[in-house]
N, C-alpha and C positions, 0 to 999 in steps of 0.2 A: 235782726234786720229782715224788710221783707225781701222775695226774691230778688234777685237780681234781672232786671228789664234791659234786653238788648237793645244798645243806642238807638237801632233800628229796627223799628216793630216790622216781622219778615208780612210780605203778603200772598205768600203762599207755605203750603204745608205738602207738597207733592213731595211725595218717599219718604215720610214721617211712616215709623213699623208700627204705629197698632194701625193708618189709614192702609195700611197693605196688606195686613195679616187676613188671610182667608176667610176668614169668617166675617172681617167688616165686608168687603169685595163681595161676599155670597151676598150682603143685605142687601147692600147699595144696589147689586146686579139685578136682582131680581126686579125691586122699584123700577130699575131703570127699563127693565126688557117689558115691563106692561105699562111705559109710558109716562112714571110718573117723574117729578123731581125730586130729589133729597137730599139732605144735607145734614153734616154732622153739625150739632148746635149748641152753646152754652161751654160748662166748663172745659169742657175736654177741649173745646177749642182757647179756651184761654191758657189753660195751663199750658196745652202743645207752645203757645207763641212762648211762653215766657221759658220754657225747656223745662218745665216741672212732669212728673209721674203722670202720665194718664191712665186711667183705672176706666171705669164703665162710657161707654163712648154709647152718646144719644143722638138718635136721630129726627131729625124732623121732614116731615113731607108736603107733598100738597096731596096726597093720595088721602081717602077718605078712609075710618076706620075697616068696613068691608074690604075696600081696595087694597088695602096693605097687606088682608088676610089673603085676599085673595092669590094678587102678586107673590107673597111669601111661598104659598102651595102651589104654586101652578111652576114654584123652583126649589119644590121638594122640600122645604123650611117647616118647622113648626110656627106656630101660628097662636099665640093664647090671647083673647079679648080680656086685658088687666084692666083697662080701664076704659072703655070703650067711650062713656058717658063722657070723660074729659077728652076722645080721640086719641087714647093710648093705646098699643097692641105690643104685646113682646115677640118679638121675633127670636129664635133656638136657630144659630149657624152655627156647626161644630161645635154644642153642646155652650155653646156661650151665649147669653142672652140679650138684647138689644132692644133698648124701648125706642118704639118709633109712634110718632107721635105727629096727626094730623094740624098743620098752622090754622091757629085760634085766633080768633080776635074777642075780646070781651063784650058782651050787649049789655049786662047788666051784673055789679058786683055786688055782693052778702057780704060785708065782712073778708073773712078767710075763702069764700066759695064767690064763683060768679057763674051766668051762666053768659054761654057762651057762644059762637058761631063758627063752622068750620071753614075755611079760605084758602084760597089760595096768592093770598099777599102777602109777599113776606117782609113787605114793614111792617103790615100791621100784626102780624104779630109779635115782632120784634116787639112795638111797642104796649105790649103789653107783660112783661118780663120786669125786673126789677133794678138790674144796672146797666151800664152801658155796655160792662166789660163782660156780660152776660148775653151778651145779645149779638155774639160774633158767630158766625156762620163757615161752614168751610164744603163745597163741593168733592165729589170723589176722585178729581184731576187736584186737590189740595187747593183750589183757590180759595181766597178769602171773602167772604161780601160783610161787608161793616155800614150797614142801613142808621146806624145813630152814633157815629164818631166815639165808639169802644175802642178803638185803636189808639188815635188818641190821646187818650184815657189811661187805658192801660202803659201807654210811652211817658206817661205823664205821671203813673204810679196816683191816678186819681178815681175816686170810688164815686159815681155821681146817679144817682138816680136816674130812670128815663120820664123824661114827660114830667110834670107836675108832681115834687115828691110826698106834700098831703096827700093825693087822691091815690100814689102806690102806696102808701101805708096803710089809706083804710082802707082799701082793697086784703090786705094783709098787715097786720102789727106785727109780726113778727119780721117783717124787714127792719126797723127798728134794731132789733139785734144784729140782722144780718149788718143792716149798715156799717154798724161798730167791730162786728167779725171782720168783714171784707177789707175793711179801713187796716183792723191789726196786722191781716194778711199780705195785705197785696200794697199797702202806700207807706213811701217815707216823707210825706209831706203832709204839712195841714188837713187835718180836715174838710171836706167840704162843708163849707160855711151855708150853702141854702143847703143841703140833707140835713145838715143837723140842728136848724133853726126846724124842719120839718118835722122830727124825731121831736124837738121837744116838745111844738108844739101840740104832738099826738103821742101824747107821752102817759096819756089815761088811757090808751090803750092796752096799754101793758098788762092790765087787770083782768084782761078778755078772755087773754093766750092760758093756754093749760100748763100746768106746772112740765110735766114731760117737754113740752113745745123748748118752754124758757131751760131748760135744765140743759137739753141737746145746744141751742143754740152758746151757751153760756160756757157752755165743757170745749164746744171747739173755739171760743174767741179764746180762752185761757191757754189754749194747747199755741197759739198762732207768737210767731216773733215777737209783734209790738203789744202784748196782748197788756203788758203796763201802760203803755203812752195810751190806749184805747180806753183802759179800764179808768182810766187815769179823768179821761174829757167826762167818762158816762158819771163819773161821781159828781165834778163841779156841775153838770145838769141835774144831780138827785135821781138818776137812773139807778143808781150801784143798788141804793140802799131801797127803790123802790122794787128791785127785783129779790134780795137777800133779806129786808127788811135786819139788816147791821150795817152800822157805819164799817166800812171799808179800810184796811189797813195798808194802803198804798204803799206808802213808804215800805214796806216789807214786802211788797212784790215787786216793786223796783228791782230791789236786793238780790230776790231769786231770779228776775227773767236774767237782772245782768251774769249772774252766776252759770245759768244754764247755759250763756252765750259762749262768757268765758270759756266754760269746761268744755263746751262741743255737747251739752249736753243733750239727750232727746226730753220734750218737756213733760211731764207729767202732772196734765188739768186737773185732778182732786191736789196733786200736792202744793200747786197753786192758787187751789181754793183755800185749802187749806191757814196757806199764810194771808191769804187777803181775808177772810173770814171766820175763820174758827179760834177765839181767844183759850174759849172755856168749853167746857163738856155741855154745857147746856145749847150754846153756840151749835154745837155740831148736828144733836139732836135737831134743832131749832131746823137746821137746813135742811139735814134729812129727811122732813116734813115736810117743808116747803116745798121743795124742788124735787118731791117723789123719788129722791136716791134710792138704788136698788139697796136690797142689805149689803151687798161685796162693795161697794163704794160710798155706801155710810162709814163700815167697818175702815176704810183706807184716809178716811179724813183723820189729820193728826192735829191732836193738840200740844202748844207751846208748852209745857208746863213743867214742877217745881223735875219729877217724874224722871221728864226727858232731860233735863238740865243735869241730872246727876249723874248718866251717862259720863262725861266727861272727867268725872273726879273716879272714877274706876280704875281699879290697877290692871293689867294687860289679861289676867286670868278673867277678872269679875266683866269685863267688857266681855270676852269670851263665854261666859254665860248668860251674859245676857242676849246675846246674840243667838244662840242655842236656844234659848226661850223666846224671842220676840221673833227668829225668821227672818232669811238674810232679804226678801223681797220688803217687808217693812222696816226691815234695819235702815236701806238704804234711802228707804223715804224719810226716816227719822234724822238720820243725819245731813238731808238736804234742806229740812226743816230747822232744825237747828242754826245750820249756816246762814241760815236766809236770817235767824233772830238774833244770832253772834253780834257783839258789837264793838268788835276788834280785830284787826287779819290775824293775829294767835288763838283766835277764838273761833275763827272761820276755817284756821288749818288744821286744828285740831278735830275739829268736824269732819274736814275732808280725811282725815284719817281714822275717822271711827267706821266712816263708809266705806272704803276701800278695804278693811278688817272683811268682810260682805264677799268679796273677790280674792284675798288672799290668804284665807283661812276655811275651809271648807266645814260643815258643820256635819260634826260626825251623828251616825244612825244610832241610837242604842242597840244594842246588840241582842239583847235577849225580849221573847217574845211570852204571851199565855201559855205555850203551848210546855215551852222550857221550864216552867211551874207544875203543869200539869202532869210532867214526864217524871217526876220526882215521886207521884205518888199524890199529892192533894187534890181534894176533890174540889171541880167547880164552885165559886163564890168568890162576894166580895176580896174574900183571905186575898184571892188569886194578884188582883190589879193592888192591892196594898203593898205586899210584898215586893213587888212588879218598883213601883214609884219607890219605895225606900233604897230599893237597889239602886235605882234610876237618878235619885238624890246623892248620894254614897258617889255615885259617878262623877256626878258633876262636879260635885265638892271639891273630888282629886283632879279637877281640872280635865275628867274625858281620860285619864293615862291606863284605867285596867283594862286589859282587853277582853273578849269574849268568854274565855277558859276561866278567870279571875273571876267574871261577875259572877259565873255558873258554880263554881266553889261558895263564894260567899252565900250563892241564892240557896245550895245545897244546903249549909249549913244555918240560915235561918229556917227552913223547912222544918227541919229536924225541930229546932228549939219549939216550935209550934206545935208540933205534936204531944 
């Protein structure tokens, strides 16, 4: 489910603790003692309304990039010109950093880039932003200014475009994805019906965006609540498969988001890729290409296979080494995987108890090391790590039960036979 939306969207934010904590107070202050206006803008203000985590709190001003540096030093602030060219400057207040960022209005858009003009209007730059519920403002007394009925919107649990949504998408294709993020995130209702008539019809845009671009936005709609009902609409448009280039296995991600719900799970985007797309090894590969997966999250995509399926016909020892061998962080994605593919709640519970095996069995350390070889008298080589793994085999075998003293015996006495 996405958040929960108070009956009443609040219109103030006054004694909200990141708008009070010292360091926002140092920003705002300083803008404010050389004259300018400012306001916190975008997420931070969304999520404050809806009572979700705020993390990096963004500012917007009418003060011009200079001016903001100035303003910052003239109240002791650091001051770094990040992005001067778009009217961005970060401001350092109690080692915490704050992008404050000159009101834009667009003159002329490239694709992904526009250029731009600095103002001090704050519709207009309002309306040049990408949702409604994006475009909410909150002064340092917490009030709210809502210049394109984001409120709303957001009370409304509705994702809508601002302004004309062809002309924000070729401003940027990657709202396209955003759309369908936002939608996973933040609505339990339909679609908007003109964004996604917009989407599809700039839906060759898709081809523009860089695979990094598509890969990021793709990993957080997967992580998000509805991220089935979303994934769900982008297929019957031919979205899924124009971004994965695979048909989509829906119906098994159904499976898993409802499971993560169940369980209180927290979700994990590759191991929802995973079940929405990865059948076979080639599959995986195929994505790790595509979508420029680093190697650690190539490596975490799981496949369905005969493999993982025999997991379960293990007697309570042999599950126990496998576990010991696969690593209780994989284990657990294995056997979420698995659940999501079970096709019967005996099949599904016995899943949940191959993963909690992960949590109630702890995976012991082998005990002996090179060094324990070495003390015997054999000299450096292969010898060394062979002997090493045959002990280490020998271990596992007995189910992990010799302890340290045991191994070192046995390790003694194949030494010896080698020489």
């Amino acid at each position: 489910m996405p958040p929960a939306v108070p009956a009443t969207i609040p219109t103030s934010l006054a004694g909200a603790p990141w708008l009070e904590r010292p360091e926002t107070r140092a920003v705002l202050s300083a803008l404010a003692a050389a004259g300018h206006e400012a306001r916190i803008v975008g997420g931070t203000v969304r999520n404050a309304l809806l009572g979700e985590p705020v993390t990096d709190v963004d500012i917007a001003t009418t003060a011009t990039p200079d001016e903001t540096m100035a303003a910052a030093r003239a109240a002791g602030l650091d001051a770094i010109p990040t992005g001067v060219s778009h009217g961005t400057v970060t401001i350092v207040a109690h080692h915490v950093p704050f992008e404050v960022t000159t009101l834009r209005e667009d003159v002329e858009t490239f694709g992904r880039h526009a250029r731009v003009a600095f103002t001090a209007d704050w519709a207009a730059d309002a309306r040049r932003r990408d949702f409604t519920i994006n475009a909410l403002y909150c002064d340092a007394n917490g009030t709210i200014s809502d210049p394109l009925g984001g409120l709303a919107d957001l009370a409304a649990r509705r994702v809508r475009f601002i302004g004309d949504a062809r002309e924000r998408i070729r401003e940027d294709a990657l709202r396209i994805l955003r759309f369908f993020r936002f939608h996973a995130r933040y609505s339990a209702e339909a679609i908007d019906a003109e964004g996604l008539a917009a989407c599809a019809a700039e839906r060759h845009l898709l081809a523009k965006l860089s695979a990094e671009r598509v890969r990021a936005e793709l990993l957080k709609l997967l992580d998000a609540p509805g991220a089935a009902r979303a994934i769900a609409v982008m297929a019957a448009y031919g979205f899924i498969v124009e971004i994965l280039g695979r048909a989509p296995r829906i119906g098994l991600l159904e499976r898993l988001v409802a499971l993560d719900a169940d369980r209180r799970r927290v979700p994990d985007p590759l191991v929802r890729l995973s079940v929405l797309a990865v059948a076979v090894e080639e599959d995986r590969d195929h994505l790790a290409q595509r979508l420029r997966l680093s190697r650690e999250e190539a490596r975490d995509l799981l496949v369905i296979d005969p493999r993982l399926m025999a997991l379960i016909d293990l007697d309570a020892a042999g599950r126990r080494r496998a576990l010991y061998a696969t690593g209780a962080s994989r284990w657990r994605r294995m056997a979420i995987v698995g659940a999501a593919s079970a096709e019967t709640p005996d099949e599904i519970a016995t899943w949940d108890t191959l993963g909690a095996l992960a949590e109630t069995w702890e995976i012991p350390k082998f005990p002996l090391a090179g060094r324990d070889v070495l003390a015997l008298g054999l000299a450096p080589g292969p010898r060394i790590g062979a002997l090493l793994a045959e002990i280490e085999a020998e271990w596992i075998a007995g189910d992990f039960a010799a302890d340290a003293a045991a191994l070192k015996a046995r390790l003694a006495s194949r030494a010896r036979e080698s020489h």
